[in-house]
N, C-alpha and C positions, 0 to 999 in steps of 0.2 A: 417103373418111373424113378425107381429110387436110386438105380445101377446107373439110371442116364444119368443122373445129377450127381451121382460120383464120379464118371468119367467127366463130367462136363468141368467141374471141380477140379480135376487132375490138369485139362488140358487149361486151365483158368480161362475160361468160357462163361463162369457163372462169378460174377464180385462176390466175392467173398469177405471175412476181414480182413485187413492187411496181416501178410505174413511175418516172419520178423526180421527180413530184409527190406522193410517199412519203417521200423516203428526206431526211435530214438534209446540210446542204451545208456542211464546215467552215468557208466562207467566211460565213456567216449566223450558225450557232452559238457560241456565247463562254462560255467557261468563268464560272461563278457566283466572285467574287470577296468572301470573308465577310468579310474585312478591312476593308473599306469599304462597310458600308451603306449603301443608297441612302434616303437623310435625306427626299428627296426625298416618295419613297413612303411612308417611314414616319411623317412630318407628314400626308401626304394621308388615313394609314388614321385614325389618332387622331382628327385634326381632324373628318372624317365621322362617327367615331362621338360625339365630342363635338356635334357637332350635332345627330346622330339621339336623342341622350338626351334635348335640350334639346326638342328638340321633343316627343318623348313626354312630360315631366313637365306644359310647358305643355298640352297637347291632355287630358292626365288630369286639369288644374288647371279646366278649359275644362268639363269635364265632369263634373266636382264640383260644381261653380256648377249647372250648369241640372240638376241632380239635385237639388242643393236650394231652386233656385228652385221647378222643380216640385213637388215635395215640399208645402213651404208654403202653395202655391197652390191644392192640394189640399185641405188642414186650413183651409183658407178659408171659414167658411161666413155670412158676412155679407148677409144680405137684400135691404140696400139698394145693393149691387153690382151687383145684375143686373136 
């Protein structure tokens, strides 16, 4: 019994406790410091979402146009066009 629950163990088959590519290493972890925000990051989020706006208004503006292009092209009924 005891050999199965050692292979079972190898193959992690049986929970065990976490290994120590689980657990947190004080040397990696660093306390969140709110006093100084990282400007950094928070340019980078603004700034992306000011781009992702710009681009949505243009691509809606994009698609107004050929919805009225089309549109028109449609109420088009001139004989000597075609």
């Amino acid at each position: 019994m005891a050999a199965a629950l050692r292979v079972a163990k190898r193959l992690r088959l049986v929970a065990g406790t976490p290994g120590l590519d689980f657990t947190r290493s004080a040397f990696v972890a660093k306390k969140n410091t709110y006093d100084q925000p990282n400007w950094f990051g928070v340019g980078l989020a603004f700034s992306t979402t000011a781009a992702l706006w710009a681009l949505l208004f243009k691509q809606h503006n994009e698609d107004v146009m050929e919805y009225e292009r089309r549109k028109a092209e449609r109420q088009h009924k001139c004989t000597g066009c075609s």
